[in-house]
C-alpha positions as a printed Julia matrix, in Angstrom:
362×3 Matrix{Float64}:
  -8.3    -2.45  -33.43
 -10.29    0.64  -33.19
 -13.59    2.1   -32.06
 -15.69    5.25  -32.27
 -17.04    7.2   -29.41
 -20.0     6.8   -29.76
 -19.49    3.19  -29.77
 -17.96    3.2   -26.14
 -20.26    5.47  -24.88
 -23.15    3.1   -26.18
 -20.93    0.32  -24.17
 -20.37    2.28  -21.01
 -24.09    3.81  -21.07
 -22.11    6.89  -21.01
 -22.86   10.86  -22.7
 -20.42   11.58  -25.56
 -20.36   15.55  -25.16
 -18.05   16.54  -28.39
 -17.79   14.63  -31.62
 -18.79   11.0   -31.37
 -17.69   10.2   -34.69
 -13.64   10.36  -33.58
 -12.12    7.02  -33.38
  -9.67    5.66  -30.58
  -7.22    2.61  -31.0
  -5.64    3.16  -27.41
  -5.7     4.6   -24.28
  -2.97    6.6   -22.6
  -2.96    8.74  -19.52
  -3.78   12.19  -19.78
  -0.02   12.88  -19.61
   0.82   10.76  -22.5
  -2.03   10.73  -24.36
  -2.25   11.1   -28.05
  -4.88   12.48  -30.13
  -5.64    8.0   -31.13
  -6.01    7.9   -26.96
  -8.44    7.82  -24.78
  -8.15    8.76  -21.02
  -9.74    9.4   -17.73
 -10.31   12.5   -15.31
 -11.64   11.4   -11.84
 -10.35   14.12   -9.57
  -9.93   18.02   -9.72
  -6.48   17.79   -9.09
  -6.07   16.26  -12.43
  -8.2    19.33  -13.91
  -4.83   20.94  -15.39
  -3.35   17.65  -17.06
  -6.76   17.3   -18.64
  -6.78   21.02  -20.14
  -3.47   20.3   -21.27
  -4.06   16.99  -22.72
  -3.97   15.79  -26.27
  -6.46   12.94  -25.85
  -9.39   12.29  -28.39
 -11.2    11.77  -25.62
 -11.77   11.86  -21.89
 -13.43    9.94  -19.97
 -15.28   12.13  -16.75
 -17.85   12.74  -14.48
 -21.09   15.12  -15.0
 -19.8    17.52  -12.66
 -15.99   17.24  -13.79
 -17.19   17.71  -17.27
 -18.78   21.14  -16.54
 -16.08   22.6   -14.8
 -13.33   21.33  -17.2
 -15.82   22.98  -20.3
 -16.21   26.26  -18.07
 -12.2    26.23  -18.13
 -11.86   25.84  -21.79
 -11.75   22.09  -22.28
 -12.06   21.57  -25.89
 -11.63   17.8   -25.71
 -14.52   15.54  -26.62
 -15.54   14.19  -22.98
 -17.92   11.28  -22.41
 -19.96   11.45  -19.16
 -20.04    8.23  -16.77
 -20.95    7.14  -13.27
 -17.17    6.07  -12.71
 -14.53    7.09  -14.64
 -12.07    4.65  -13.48
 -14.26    1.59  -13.78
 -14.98    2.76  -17.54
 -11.77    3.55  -18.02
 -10.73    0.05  -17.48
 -12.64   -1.71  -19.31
 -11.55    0.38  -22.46
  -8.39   -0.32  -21.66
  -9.13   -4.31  -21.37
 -11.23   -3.79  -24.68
  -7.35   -2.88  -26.46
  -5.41   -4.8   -23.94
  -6.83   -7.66  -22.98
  -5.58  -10.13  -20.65
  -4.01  -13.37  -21.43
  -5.93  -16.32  -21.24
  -4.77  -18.8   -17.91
  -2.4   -21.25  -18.57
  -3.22  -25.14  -19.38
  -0.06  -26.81  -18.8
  -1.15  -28.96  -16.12
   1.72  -30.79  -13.95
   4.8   -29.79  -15.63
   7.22  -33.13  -15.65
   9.92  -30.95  -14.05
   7.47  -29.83  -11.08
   8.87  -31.84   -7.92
   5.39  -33.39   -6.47
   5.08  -35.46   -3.04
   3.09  -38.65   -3.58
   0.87  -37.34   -0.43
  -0.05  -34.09   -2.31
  -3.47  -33.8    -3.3
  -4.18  -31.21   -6.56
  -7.49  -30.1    -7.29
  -8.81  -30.41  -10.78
  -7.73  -27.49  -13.58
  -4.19  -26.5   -11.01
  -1.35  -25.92  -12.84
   2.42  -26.45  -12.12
   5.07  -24.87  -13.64
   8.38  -26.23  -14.21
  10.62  -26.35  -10.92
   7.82  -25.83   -8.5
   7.74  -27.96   -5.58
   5.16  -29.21   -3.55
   6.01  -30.88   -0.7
   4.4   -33.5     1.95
   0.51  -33.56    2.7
   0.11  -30.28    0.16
  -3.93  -29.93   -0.43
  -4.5   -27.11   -3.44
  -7.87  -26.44   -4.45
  -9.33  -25.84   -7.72
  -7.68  -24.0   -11.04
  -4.44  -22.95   -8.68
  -1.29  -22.07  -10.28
   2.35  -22.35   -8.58
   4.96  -20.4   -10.69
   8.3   -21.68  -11.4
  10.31  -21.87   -8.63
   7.8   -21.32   -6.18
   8.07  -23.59   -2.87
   4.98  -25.05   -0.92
   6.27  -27.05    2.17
   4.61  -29.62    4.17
   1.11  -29.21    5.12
   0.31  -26.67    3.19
  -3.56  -25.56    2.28
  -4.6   -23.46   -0.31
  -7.72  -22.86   -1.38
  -9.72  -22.3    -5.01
  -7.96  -19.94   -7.79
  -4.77  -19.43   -6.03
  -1.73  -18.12   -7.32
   1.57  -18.44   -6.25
   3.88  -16.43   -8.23
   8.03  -17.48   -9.07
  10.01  -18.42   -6.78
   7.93  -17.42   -3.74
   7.95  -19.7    -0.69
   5.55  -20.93    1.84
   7.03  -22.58    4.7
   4.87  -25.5     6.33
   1.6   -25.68    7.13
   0.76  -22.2     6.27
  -2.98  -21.7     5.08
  -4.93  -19.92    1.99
  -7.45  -19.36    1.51
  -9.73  -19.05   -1.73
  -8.42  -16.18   -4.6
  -5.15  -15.68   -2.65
  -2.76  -14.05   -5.09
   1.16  -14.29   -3.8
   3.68  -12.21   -6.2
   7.07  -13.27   -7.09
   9.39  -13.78   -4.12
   7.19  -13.57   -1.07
   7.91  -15.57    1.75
   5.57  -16.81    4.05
   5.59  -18.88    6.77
   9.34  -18.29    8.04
   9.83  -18.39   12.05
   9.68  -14.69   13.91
  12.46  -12.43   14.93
  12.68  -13.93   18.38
  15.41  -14.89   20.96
  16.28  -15.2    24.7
  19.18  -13.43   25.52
  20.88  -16.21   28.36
  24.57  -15.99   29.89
  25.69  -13.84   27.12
  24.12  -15.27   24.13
  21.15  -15.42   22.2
  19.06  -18.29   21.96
  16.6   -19.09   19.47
  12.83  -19.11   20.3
  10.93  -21.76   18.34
   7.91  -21.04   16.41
   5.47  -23.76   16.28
   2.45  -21.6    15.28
   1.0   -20.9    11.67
   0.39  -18.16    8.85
  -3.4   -17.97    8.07
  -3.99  -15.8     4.73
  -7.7   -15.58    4.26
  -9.83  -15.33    1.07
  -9.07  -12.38   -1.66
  -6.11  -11.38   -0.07
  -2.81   -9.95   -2.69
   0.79  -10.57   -1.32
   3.17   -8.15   -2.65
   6.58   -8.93   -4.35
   9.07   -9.66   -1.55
   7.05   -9.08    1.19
   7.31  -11.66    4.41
   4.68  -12.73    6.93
   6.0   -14.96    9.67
   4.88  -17.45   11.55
   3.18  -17.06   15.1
   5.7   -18.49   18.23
   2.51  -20.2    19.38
  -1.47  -19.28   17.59
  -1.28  -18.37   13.88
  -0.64  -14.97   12.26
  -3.54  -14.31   10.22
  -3.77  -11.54    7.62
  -7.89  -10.86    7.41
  -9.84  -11.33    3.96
  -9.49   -8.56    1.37
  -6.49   -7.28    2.47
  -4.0    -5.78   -0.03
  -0.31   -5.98    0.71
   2.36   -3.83   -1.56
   5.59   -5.36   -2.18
   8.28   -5.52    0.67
   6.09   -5.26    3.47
   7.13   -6.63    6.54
   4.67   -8.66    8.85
   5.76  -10.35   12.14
   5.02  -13.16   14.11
   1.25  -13.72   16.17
  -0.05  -10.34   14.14
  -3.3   -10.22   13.56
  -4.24   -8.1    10.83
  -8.27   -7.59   10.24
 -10.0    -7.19    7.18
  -9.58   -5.35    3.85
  -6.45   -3.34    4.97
  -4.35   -1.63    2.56
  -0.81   -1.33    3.04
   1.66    0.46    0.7
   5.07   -0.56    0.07
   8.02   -1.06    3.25
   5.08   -0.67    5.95
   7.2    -2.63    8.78
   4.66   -3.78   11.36
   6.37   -5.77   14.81
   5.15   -8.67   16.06
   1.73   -9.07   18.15
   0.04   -6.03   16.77
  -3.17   -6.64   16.27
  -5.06   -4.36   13.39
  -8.68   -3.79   12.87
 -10.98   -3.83    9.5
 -10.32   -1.17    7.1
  -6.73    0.37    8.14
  -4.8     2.03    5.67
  -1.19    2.75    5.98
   1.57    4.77    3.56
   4.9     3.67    2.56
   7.51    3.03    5.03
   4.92    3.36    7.85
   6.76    0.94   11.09
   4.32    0.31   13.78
   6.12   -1.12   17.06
   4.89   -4.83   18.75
   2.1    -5.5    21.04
   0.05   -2.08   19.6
  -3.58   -2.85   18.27
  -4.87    0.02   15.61
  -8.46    0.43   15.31
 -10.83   -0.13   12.77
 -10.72    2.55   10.05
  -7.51    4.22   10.86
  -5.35    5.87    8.5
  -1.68    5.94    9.16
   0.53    8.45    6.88
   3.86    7.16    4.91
   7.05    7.2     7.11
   5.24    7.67   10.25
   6.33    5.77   13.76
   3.04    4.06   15.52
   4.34    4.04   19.11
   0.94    3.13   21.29
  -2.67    2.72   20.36
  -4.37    3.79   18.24
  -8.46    4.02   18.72
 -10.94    3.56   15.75
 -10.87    5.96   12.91
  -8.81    9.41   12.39
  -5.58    9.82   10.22
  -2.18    9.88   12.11
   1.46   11.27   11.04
   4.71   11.9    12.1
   7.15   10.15   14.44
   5.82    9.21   16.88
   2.44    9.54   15.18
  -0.17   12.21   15.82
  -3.42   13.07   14.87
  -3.65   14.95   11.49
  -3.92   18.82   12.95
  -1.44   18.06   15.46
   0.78   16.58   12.85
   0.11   19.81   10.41
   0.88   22.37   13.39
   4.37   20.64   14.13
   5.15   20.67   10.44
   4.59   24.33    9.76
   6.32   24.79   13.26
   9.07   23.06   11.79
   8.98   24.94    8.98
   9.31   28.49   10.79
  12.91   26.8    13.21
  15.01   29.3    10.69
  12.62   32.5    11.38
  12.8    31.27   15.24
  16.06   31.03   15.48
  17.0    34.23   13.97
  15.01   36.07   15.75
  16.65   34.5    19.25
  19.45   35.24   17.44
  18.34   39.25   17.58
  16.94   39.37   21.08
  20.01   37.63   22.37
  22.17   40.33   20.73
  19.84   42.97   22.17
  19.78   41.54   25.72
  23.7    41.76   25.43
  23.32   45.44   24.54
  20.94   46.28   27.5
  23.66   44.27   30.09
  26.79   46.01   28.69
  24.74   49.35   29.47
  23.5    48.65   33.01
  25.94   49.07   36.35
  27.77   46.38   36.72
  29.2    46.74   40.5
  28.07   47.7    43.78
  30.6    50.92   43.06
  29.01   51.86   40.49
  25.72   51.56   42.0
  26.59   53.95   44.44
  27.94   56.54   42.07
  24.76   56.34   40.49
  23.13   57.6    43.27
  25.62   59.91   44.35
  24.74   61.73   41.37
  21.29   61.64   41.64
């Protein structure tokens, strides 16, 4: 399969600026890219690996396109709104995506008699579905995957192999859940009593609502009392850890190993790097970006970016780090003035004798 340029940019209502006549049969990052590729530049820190790259063609905004020409960019670029967006659907032009599954029930899917399927679900072999299930329309449950009791999804869901949702947790429509995600399993909680601990029973619920993406491995556990809910839209990388009564607004975006203790509750629109931990009972405004590895200790208010442990605001964050970075130029210098002040001691009188002598002489 292969097209010309000037086919895509027809396609893409885009501006072929080069030779429109070249044709493409993949696409490629500009990396990797061959001159059969196509690729994408949507950001001037990937300026250099487009001047270097052996792409056919590029894919670029107007303004990208005339500084990456001004630089010597003798790839054939094709102007669009969104590079990204057009980039895709090239790629899903070469690459397209397999059609859904029509298996149906598999005969080796374990189904309660009280589960109720909705019309165009499918079941692969090994799933279970357990007591008073309800799945809505054209859902797939992967092999292996484990819906307990009372269980709700909604529309278009998909739960991926061997990924397991305790009872009565609740999705809703266009929930995705990857491979190995648990949801649904009772909070880190205990009494500590005469010496031991004692479990805390959790008799509350997971609420995932609509559009929301479960990552591979990650866990969301149940609320000791109320639900915890995860807000619609919200993205979740794999092994991200979610506990109990959190309450996690809308169309967040958390990257993989974000650790978040239970009762936090999170506003609309938070974005948080790998390995982020955020400690219980905090609430984080709406709009607040939180930096990989950092250590949320209080609250946070709405907005602003936050790093370090504990976290900081962003310039507060940057002054410690190049603060950090001078210790070795600190410390030698100490180093010098202490040797100095040492100098200056050894070289003043050192006893009332002496003193006198002093001024004797004078």
């Amino acid at each position: 399969m292969s097209f010309t340029l000037d086919e895509f940019a027809q396609n893409l209502d885009g501006q072929v600026r080069g030779d429109g006549n070249l044709t493409i049969s993949d696409v490629a990052s500009l990396e990797n890219a061959t001159s059969a590729d196509i690729s994408y530049l949507d950001s001037n820190k990937q300026l250099k690996a487009a001047l270097a790259s052996s792409a056919a063609a590029i894919l670029t905004t107007a303004e990208l396109a005339e500084t990456a020409q001004k630089r010597g960019c003798q790839v054939t670029l094709i102007v669009v709104d969104q590079p990204q967006a057009a980039f895709i659907e090239v790629m899903l032009r070469f690459r397209p995506m397999p059609p859904r599954s029509t298996i149906g029930i598999s005969p080796r899917a374990i189904v309660s008699e009280t589960a109720v399927l909705g019309e165009g679900s499918n079941l692969f072999p090994n799933a279970y579905i357990g007591e008073n299930v309800t799945l809505g329309k054209n859902c797939e449950v992967g092999p292996g995957a484990v819906i307990q009791d009372g269980c709700t999804l909604g529309d278009d869901c998909i739960v991926h192999a061997n990924a397991v949702l305790y009872r009565n947790v609740t999705l809703g429509n266009r929930v995705i859940i990857h491979a190995n995600a648990v949801l649904g399993a009772d909070g880190f909680g205990y009494r500590f009593v005469n010496g031991e601990f004692i479990r805390i029973p959790h008799t509350g619920s997971v609420i995932i609502e609509d559009d929301v993406e479960i990552g591979a491995a990650t866990t969301v556990d149940r609320g000791m009392i109320g639900a915890t809910v995860i807000g619609k839209g919200t993205k979740l990388d794999n092994q991200v850890m979610i506990a109990h009564n959190c309450q996690i607004g809308k169309h967040n975006v958390y990257a993989s190993q974000v650790g978040i203790a239970g009762s936090c509750t999170i506003g609309d629109y938070v974005q948080m790097g790998g390995q982020a931990g955020i400690v219980d009972h905090v609430t984080i405004g709406t709009g607040t970006k939180i930096g990989g590895k950092a250590g949320v200790v209080s609250n946070l208010p709405d907005g602003g970016a936050y790093h370090g442990i504990p976290a900081v605001n962003e310039k507060e964050a940057i002054r410690n780090h190049f603060g950090i970075q001078r210790l070795p130029e600190l410390r030698q210098q100490v180093k010098q003035l202490s040797e100095q002040l040492a100098e200056l001691q050894q070289q003043q009188p050192t006893t009332e004798s002496d003193q006198l002598e002093i001024k004797s002489a004078a």
